[in-house]
DRENDO-1510 file (C-alpha; in Angstrom, 1 decimal, always signed):
<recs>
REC; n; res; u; v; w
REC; 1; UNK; -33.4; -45.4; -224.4 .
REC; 2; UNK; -35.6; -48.4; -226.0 .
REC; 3; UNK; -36.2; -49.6; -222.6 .
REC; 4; UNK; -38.0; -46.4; -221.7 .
REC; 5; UNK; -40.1; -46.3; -224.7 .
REC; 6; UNK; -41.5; -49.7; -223.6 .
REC; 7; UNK; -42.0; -48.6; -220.3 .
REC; 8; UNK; -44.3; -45.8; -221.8 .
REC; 9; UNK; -46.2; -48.3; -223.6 .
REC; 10; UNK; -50.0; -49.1; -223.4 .
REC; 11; UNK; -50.8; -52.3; -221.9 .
REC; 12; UNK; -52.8; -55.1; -223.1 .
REC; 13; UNK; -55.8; -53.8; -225.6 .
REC; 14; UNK; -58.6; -55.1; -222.9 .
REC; 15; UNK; -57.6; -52.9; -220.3 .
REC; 16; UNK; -58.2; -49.5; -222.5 .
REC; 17; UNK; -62.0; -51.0; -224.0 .
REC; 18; UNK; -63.3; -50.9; -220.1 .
REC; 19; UNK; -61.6; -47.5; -219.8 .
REC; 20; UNK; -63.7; -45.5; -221.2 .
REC; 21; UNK; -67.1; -46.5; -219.5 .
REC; 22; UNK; -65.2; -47.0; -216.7 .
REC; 23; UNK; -64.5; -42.8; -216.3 .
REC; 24; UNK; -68.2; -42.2; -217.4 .
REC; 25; UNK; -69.5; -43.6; -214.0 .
REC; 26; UNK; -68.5; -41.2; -211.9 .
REC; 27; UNK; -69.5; -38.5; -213.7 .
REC; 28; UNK; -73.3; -40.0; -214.0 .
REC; 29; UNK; -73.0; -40.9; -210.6 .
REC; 30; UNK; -72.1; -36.7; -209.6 .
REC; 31; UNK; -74.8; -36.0; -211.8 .
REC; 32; UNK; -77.4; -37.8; -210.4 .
REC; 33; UNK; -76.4; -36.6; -206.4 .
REC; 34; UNK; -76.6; -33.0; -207.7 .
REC; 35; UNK; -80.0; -33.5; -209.9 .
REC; 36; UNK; -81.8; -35.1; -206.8 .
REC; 37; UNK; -79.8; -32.8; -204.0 .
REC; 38; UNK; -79.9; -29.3; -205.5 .
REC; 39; UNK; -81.7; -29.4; -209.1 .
REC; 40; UNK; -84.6; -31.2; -207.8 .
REC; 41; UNK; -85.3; -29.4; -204.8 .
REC; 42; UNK; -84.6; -26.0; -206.3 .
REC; 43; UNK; -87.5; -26.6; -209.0 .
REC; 44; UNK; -89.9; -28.0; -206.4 .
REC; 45; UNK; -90.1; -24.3; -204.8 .
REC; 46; UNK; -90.4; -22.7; -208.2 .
REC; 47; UNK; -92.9; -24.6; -209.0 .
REC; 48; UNK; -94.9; -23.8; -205.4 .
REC; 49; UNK; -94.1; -20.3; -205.8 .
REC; 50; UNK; -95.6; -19.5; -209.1 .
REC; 51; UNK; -98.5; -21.4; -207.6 .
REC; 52; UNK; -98.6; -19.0; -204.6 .
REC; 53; UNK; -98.0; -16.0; -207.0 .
REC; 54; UNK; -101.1; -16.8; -209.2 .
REC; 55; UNK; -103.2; -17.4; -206.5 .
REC; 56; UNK; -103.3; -14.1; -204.9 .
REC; 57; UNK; -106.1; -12.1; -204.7 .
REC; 58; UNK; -107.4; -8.8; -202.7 .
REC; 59; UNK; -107.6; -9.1; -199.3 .
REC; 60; UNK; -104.4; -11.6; -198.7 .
REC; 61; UNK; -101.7; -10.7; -196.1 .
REC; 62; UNK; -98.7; -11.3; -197.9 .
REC; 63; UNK; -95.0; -10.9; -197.1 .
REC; 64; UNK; -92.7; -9.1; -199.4 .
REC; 65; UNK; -88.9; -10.4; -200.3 .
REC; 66; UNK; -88.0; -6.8; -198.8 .
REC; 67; UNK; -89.7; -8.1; -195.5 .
REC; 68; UNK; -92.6; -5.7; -195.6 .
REC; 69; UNK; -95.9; -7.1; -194.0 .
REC; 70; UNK; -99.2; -6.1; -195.5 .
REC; 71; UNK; -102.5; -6.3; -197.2 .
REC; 72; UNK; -103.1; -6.9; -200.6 .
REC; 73; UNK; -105.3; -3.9; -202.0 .
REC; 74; UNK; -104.7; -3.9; -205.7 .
REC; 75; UNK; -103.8; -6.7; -208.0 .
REC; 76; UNK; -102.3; -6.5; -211.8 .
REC; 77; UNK; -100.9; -8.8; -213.9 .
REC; 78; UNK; -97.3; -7.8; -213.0 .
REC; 79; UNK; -97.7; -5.1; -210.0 .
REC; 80; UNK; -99.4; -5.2; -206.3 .
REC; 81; UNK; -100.9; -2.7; -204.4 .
REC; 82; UNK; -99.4; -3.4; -200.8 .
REC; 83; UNK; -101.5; -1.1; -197.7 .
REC; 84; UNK; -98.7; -1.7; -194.9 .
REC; 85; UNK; -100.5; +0.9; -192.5 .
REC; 86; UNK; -103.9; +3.1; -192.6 .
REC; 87; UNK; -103.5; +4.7; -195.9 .
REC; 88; UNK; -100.0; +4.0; -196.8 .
REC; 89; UNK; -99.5; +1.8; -200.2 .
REC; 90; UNK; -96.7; +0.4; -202.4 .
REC; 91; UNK; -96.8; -0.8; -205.3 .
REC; 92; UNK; -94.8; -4.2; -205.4 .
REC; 93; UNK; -93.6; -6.2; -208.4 .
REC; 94; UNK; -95.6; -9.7; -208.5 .
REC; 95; UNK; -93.0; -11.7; -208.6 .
REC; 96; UNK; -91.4; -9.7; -205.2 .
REC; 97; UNK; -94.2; -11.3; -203.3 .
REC; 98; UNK; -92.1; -13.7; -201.2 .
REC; 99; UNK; -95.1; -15.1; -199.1 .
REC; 100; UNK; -98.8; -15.0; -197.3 .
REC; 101; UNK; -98.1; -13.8; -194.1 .
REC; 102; UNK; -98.9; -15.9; -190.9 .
REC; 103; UNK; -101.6; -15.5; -188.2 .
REC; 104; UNK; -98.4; -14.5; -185.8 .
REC; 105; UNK; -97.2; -11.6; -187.9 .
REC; 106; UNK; -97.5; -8.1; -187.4 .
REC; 107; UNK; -100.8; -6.6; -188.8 .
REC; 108; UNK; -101.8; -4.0; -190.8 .
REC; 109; UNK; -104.6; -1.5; -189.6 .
</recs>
């Protein structure tokens, strides 16, 4: 029975000093793949969205997140008046803008 109990034993005190730094380098490592692979990237559009959102004025074409392709007739400080045909307009949430619309897309008349 003594013979297991130093079998369980710790080793040599040098061994269980590196330890601990040791286990911290993967986890830095992990946290660096995910800042510059997903965190980084993520923030970059954020930041280029908000940009796109406070730049809007009347007369944009602008693509909702819903897909919808229109005009900008109306602007607020939280709401957009969208004309997506002759006469027909919705009122869209700012931040619901996904986009400005590209020369190729449908147009509104």
């Amino acid at each position: 029975m003594i013979n297991i109990a130093y079998a369980m034993g710790t080793g040599g005190g040098a061994s269980g000093d590196a330890g601990g730094f040791t286990a911290l380098v993967p986890l830095i490592l992990m946290f660096g793949i995910f800042y510059f692979l997903l965190i980084r990237p993520q923030q970059k559009k954020q930041k280029m969205h908000r940009e796109m959102i406070g730049s809007l004025k009347k007369g944009d074409r602008v693509i909702t997140s819903g897909g919808l392709y229109g005009r900008i007739t109306g602007i607020s400080d939280t709401v957009v008046t969208v004309e997506i045909c002759e006469k027909v307009r919705v009122k869209v949430a700012r931040a619901n803008i996904g986009g400005l619309a590209q020369d190729g897309s449908p147009k509104a008349k």
